[in-house]
N, C-alpha and C positions, 0 to 999 in steps of 0.2 A: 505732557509727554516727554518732553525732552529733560525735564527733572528726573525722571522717572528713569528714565534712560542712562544719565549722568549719574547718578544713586546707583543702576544696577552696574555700573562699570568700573566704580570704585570698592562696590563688596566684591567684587571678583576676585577669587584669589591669585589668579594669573596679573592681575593689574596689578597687586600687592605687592608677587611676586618680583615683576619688574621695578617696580618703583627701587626696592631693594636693590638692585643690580644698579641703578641708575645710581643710586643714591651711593653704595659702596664701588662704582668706576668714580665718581667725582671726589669719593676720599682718598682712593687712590692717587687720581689725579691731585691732588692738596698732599700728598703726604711726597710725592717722586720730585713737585715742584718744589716741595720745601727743602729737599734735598739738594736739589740743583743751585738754589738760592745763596744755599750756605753755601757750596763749593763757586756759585761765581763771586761773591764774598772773600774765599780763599785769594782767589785767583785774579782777583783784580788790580792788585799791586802792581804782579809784573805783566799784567796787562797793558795798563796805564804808561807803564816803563815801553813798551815794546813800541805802542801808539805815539808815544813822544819823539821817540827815537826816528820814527818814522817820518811824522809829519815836519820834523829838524833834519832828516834829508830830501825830504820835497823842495822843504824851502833853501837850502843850501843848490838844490838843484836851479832851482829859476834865476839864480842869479841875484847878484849887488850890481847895480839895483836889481828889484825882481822884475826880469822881463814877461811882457803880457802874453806875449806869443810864445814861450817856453810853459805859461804856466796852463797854454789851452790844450797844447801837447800832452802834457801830462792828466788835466783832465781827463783828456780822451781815452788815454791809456788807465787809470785807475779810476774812471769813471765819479772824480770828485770836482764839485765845484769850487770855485780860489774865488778872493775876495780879497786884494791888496790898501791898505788905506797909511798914508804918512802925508805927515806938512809939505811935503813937495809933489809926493804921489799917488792918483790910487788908481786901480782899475779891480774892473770882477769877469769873470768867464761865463757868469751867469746872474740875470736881475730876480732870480727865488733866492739869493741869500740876503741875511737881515743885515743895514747897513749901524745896526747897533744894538750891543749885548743887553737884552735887559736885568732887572734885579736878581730875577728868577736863577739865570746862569750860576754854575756853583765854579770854585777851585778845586782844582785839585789837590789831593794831600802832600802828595810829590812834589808836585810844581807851584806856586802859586803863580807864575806865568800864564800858566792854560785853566782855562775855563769853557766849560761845556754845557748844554743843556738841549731843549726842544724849541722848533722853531714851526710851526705850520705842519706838528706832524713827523721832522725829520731832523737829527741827530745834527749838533752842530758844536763845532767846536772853534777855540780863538786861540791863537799864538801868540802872543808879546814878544816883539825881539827888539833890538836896541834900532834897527833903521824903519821900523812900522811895525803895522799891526796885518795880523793875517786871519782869517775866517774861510775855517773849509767846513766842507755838508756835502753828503751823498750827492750825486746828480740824481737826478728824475728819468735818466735813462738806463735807470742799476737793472741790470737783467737779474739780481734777483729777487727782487721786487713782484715782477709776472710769476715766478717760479715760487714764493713765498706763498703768494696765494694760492696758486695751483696744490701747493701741499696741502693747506688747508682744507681746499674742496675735500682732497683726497681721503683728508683724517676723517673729515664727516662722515663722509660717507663708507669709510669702513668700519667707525662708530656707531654709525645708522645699522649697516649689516649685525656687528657683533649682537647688539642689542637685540634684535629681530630676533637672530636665529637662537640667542639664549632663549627668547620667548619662547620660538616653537617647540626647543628641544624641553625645556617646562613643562609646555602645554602636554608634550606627546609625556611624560614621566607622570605628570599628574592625571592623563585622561582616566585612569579607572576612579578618581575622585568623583568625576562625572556621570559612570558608570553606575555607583553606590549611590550618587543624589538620584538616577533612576529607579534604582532597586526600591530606595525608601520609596519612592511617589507611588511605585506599583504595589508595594507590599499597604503601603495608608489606603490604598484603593479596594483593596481587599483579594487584588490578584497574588494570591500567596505560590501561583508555580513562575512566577518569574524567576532567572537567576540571574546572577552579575557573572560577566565573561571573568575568565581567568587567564589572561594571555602574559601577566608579568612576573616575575620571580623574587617577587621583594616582597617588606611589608606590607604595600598595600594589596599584593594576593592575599598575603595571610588575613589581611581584613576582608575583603570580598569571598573568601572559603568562610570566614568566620560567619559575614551575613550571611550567608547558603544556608548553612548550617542552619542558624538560629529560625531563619523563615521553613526550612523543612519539619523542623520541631514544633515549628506553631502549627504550623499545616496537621501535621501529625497529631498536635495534642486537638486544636476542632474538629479533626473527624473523629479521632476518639470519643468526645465530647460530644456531637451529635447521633454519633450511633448508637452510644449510650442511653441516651434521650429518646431515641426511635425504639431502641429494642424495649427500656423500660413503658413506652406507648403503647408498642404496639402486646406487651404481656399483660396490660392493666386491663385490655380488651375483655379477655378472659371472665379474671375475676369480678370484674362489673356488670357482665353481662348474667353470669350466675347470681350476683347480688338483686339485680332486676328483677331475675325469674323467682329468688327467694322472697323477695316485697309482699307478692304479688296474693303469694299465702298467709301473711299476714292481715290480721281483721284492719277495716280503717280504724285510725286513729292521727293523731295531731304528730307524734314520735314517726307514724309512717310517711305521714305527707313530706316533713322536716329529712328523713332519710330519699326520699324519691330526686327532690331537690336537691340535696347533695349529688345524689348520684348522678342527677340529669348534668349537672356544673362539670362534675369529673370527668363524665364522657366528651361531655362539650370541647371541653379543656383539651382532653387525646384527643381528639377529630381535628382541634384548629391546631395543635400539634402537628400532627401527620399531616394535613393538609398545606402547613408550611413548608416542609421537608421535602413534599411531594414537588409544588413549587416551586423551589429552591434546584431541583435537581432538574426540572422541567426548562429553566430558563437556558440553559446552555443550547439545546433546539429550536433557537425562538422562530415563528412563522411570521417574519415580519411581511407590512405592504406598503406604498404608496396610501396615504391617508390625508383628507380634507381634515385638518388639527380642528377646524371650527364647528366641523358637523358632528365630529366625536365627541368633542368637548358639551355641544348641546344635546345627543343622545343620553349622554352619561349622567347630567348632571338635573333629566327629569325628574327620576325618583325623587329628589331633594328637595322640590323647587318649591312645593308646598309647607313643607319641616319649617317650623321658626327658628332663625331669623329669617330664614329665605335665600335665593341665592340670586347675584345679578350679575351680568360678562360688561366688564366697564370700557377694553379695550382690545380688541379678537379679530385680526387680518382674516377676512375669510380665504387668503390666497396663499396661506400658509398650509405648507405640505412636510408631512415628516414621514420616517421608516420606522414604525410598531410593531409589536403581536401587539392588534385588538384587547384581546383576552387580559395577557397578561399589566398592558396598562389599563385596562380599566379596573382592573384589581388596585393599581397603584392610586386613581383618583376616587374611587370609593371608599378607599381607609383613608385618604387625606381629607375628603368629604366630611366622612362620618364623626371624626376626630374635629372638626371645625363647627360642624353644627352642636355636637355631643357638648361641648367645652364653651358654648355662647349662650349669651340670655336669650328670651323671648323677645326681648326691647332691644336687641342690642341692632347698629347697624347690620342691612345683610351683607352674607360674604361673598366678597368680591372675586371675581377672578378675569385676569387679564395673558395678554400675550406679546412679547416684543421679540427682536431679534438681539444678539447678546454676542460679539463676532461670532465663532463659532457653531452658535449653540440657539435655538429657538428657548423663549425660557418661558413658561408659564408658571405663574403666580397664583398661589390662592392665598387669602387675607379675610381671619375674622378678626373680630372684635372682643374677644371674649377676653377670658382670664386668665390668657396667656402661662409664660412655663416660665419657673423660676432659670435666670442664670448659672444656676450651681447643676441645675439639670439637663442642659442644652447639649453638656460633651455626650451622654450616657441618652438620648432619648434611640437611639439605632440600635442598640443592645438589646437583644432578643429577653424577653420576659423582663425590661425594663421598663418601669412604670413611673410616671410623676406621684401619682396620690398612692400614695404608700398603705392606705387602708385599704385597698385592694377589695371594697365591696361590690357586693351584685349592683349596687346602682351603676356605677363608673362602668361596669364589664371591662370584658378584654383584658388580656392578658402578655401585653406587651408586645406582641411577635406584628403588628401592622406593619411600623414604621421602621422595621429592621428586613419585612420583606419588599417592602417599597425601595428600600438602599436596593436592593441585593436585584430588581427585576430594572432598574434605573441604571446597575453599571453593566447587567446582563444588555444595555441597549447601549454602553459608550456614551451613557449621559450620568447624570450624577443628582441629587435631591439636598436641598438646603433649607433650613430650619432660621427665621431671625424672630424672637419673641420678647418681651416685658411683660413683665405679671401687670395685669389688668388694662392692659395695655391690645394686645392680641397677640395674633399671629400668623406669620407668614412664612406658608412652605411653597420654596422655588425648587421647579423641575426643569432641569436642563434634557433639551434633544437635540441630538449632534446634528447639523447642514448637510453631512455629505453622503447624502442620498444615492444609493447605490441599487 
């Protein structure tokens, strides 16, 4: 889970996002310091000059010899520590300065007198003069020292803020991205009147008006495309039914029988037509109830139980409860049924069916063994008059429309139907039903 987690936070395009910003204030920051760098390069000369100058009237101040008590004075006042050392004298103002330069110490270019460097952290520098040597270094009481870090705190955290609020102000520019990753989910679901909000004025309106669009036109072109369907059904009624009546005065013959059976197939064909459609427009009023999942599941699954291979419940809480129309799911487990037994041997394992909970979602399983669905056909088996066996003979029946009205009475319930198969292998279709029982 926590991989899982780590994974979904870096495909984030908002984490992406910021990385970006992080990564382009740190160039920044490298490109403003290297600017500084070379100008304190510039400037270092009469720096050095200025700081010589300096510390050669501190030390003209303490006196010949250099008095101890003049050099604590001045201490105190420019808040540096002294460190006197000669063959007759030394004293210091403070025991944190080093009683000797190491290697590391450099010269200066100006002076080869003065040499400076780091000592424990803190900036130190030496004087050579003709009556001693002199070692001064910040004191430990620099007030700004406290004040050094206090700015710090300060940068963070206004570095903390900036970055934040670049986020949010992202997050809020990009939310209709998030909008349109909606849109898609509801339009793959099959709910084609969803729309994506249009509250921005930029390009990604003109993408969210775009997908409007495009989902209105599908919309439009499958009702086309089913009322098509329905009106060509429902006019074939007609003419079959006169074909019927025309048979009938026909002598037998072997051309008669061969025509009746057509015709019987034809009408069969418009009935489970219409009878889908009918279905389909029926789901949207569904009469759902409170239902014992294990005593449905064993009414349903009588008819069956005798059919080879047989069927067996391998794993079924009797204390599971879901919200149905009756009706309309047991329409759903009688094409899943009939399709599991239709497509398994006589010898083969019986099929299985089981029940677990799934977060959300109660899911029921049914598993044969039979001769499963190629791979190349797994995307297309929900496609109305989509068929595996392409020969499309009376043995096989059916004509495609089961398991595209099982989708369609599964999302009419807020649950969904899943297909995993291997040719010769079996197969298993999972039915999700939503927990929150209302």
């Amino acid at each position: 889970m926590p991989t899982q987690w780590f994974k979904k936070i870096f495909r984030s395009v908002f984490t992406k996002l910021l990385v970006v910003i992080i990564l382009a204030g740190i160039c920044i920051n490298l490109v403003v310091g290297g600017f500084f760098i070379h100008l304190r390069n510039q400037f270092i000369g009469p720096f050095h000059k200025n700081v010589e100058q300096y510390l050669n009237y501190l030390i003209a101040d303490m006196g010949t010899p250099p008095m101890l008590d003049r050099a604590r004075e001045i201490a105190r006042e420019s808040f540096l520590d002294v460190r006197y050392e000669s063959p007759d004298l030394h004293w210091t103002t403070s025991d944190a300065l080093p009683t000797d330069i190491t290697e590391r110490f450099r010269s200066w270019r100006q002076n080869s007198d003065i040499r400076f460097g780091k000592y424990r952290g803190r900036h130190i520098i030496e004087v050579a003069t003709e009556q001693g040597r002199f070692i001064f270094g910040p004191s430990r009481n620099l007030p700004i020292d406290s004040a050094r870090h206090r700015l710090f705190v300060i940068m963070l955290v206004l570095l903390t803020l900036i970055l934040t609020a670049a986020f949010f102000i992202i997050r809020h520019i990009l939310r209709p991205v998030k909008w349109l990753n909606t849109g898609v989910k509801e339009v793959s679901r099959g709910n084609l009147k969803h729309r994506v909000p249009l509250k921005k004025s930029d390009e990604l309106r003109d993408l969210a008006a775009a997908f409007n669009n495009m989902t209105d036109r599908i919309r439009d072109m499958l009702h086309s495309k089913e009322q098509l369907l329905l009106d060509v059904s429902h006019e074939l009624r007609t003419p079959i039914t006169r074909m019927k009546v025309a048979l009938e005065f026909l002598e037998d013959s072997q051309a008669k029988k061969s025509l009746q059976a057509d015709i019987e197939e034809l009408e069969k064909m418009v009935s489970e037509i219409l009878e889908t459609a009918r279905r389909q427009h029926k789901y949207e009023n569904l009469k759902k109830q409170r239902t014992h999942l294990a005593d449905f599941i064993q009414k349903t699954i009588t008819p069956f139980e005798k059919q080879p291979p047989g069927i067996e419940i391998v794993d079924l809480d009797s204390e599971i409860e879901v919200e149905i129309d009756l009706e309309q799911i047991k329409t759903v487990f009688e094409n899943v049924l009939n399709n599991a037994i239709k497509y398994s041997q006589a010898d083969s394992a019986p099929v299985q069916i089981s029940a677990k909970y799934d977060q959300a979602y109660v899911v029921v399983k049914i598993t044969d063994f039979g001769i499963g669905i190629p791979e190349e056909d797994l995307a297309h088996i929900f496609e109305p008059f989509y068929r595996v066996d392409k020969s499309r003979t009376k043995d096989t029946g059916g004509y495609g429309l089961g398991l595209s009205l099982c989708k369609t009475i599964m999302e009419a319930h807020d649950g969904k139907i899943e297909v995993q198969s291997a040719p010769q292998e079996g197969t298993t279709v999972s039915l999700y039903f939503p927990l929150n029982l209302k």
